[in-house]
C-alpha positions as CSV (number, residue, x, y, z in Angstrom):
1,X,5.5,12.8,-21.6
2,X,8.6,13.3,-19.4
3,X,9.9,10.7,-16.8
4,X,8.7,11.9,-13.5
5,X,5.0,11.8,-14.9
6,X,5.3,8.3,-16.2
7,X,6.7,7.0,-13.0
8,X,3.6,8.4,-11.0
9,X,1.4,7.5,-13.3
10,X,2.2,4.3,-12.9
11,X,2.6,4.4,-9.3
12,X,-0.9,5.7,-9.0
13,X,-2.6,3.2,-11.0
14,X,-0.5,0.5,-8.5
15,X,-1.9,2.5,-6.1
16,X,-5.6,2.5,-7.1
17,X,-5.2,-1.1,-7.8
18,X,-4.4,-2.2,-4.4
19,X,-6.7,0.2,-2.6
20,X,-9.7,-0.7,-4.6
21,X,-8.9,-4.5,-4.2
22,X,-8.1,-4.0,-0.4
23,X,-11.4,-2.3,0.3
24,X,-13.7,-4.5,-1.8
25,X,-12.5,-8.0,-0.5
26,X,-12.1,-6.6,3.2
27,X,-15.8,-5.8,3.0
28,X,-17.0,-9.6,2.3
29,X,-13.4,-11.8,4.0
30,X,-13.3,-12.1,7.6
31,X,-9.8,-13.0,7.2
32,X,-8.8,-10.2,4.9
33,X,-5.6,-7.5,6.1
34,X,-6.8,-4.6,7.1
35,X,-4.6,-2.3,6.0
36,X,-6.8,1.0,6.9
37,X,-6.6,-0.2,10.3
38,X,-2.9,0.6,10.0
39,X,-3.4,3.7,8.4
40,X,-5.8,5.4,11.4
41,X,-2.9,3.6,13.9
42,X,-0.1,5.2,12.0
43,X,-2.4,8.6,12.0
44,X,-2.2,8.7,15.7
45,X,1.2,8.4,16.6
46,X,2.0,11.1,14.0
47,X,-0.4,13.3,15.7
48,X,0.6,12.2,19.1
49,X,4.1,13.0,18.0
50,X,3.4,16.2,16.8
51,X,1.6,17.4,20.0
52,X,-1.9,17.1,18.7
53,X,-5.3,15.0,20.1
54,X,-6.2,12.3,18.1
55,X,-9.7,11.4,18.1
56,X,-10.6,8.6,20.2
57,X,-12.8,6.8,17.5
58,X,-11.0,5.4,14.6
59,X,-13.4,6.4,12.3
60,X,-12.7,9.8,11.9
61,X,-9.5,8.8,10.7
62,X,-10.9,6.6,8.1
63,X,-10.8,9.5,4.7
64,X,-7.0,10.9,6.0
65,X,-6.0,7.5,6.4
66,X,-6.7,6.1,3.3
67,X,-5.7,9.5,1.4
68,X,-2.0,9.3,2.9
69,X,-2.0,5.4,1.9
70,X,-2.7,6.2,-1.3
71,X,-0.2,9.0,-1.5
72,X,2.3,7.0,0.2
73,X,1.5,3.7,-1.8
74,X,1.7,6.1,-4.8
75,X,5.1,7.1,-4.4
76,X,6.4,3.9,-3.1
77,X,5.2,2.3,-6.2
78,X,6.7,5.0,-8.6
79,X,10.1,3.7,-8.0
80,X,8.7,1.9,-10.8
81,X,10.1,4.6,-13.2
82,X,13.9,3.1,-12.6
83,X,12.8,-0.2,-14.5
84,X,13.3,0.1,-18.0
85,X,10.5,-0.9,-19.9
86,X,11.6,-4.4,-20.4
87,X,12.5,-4.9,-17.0
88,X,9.1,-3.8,-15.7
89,X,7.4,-6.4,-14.5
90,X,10.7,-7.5,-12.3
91,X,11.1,-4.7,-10.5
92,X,7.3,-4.5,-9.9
93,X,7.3,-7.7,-8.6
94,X,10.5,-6.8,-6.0
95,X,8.7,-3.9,-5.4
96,X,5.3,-5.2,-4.6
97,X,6.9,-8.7,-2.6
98,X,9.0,-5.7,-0.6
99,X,5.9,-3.7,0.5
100,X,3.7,-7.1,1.1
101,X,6.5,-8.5,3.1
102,X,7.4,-5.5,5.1
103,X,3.5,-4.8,5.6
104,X,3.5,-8.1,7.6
105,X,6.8,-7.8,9.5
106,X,6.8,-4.1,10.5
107,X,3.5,-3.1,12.0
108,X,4.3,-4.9,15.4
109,X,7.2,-3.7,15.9
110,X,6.7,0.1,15.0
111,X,4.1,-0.3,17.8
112,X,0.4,-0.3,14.9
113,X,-0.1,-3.7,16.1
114,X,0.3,-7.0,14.4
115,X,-3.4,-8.7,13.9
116,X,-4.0,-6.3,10.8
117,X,-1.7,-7.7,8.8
118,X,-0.4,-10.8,10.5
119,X,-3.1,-12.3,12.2
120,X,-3.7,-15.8,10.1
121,X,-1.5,-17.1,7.7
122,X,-4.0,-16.9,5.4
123,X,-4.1,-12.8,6.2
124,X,-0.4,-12.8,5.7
125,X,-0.4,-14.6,2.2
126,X,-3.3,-12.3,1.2
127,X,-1.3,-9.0,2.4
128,X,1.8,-10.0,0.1
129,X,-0.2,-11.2,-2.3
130,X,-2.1,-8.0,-2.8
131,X,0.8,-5.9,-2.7
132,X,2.4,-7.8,-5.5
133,X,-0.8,-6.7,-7.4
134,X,-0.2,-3.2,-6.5
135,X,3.8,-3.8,-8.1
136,X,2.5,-5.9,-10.7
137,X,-0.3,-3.0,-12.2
138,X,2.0,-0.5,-11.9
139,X,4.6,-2.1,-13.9
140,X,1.9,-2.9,-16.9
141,X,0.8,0.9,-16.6
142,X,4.4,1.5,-17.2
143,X,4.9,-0.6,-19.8
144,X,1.8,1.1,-21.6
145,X,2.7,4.2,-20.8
146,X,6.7,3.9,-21.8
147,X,4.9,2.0,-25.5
């Protein structure tokens, strides 16, 4: 199995991780980060900057949304494949506290808002927190992958 495989693999299963957590617990927490709330904001101003319309309801950016977060959360964690094996789980946690962090501090002033990830403290904890679980699953899955 060659390098660049291992590294998504691992960055996909960080990926799935995170997703499936993030749209479970939103479902039944109030205070939860809303993440896909980002994602259809973020959709916009691409199409806006490209020329297009985007629709008006949010909704119908719900499925693209959470297809380029995956994608994009995909890659991000697949930097993942420049730990060695031993080192996994510390760069998986730099790399998870890095995206939770910046997933808090950035949305504002990009212009996506700041209540989706930064409302409560409690929604800021959770954000980091669950991103560290995306950098923490992809470094196992690369640590069972690399044997």
């Amino acid at each position: 199995m060659n390098t660049l495989f291992k590294s998504v693999a691992s960055g996909l299963a960080g990926a799935v991780a995170l997703n499936l957590w993030h749209e479970t617990i939103r479902q039944f927490v109030p205070e939860a980060p809303r993440a896909d709330i980002l994602g259809e904001r973020s959709l916009q101003k691409i199409m806006r900057a490209a020329g297009g319309h985007p629709p008006a309801n949010e909704e119908k950016l719900y499925g693209p949304a959470i297809v380029g977060d995956m994608l994009s959360n995909t890659a991000y964690y697949s930097l993942i494949g420049t730990a060695k094996p031993g080192n996994a789980y510390a760069v998986g946690t730099a790399l998870g506290l890095a995206a939770g962090i910046g997933a808090v501090v950035l949305p504002g002033p990009w212009g996506l808002g700041e209540k989706p990830t930064n409302r409560t403290t409690a929604t800021k904890v959770m954000t980091v927190g669950w991103y560290l679980l995306g950098g923490l699953v992809a470094a196992a899955a690369f640590r069972k992958i690399n044997g």
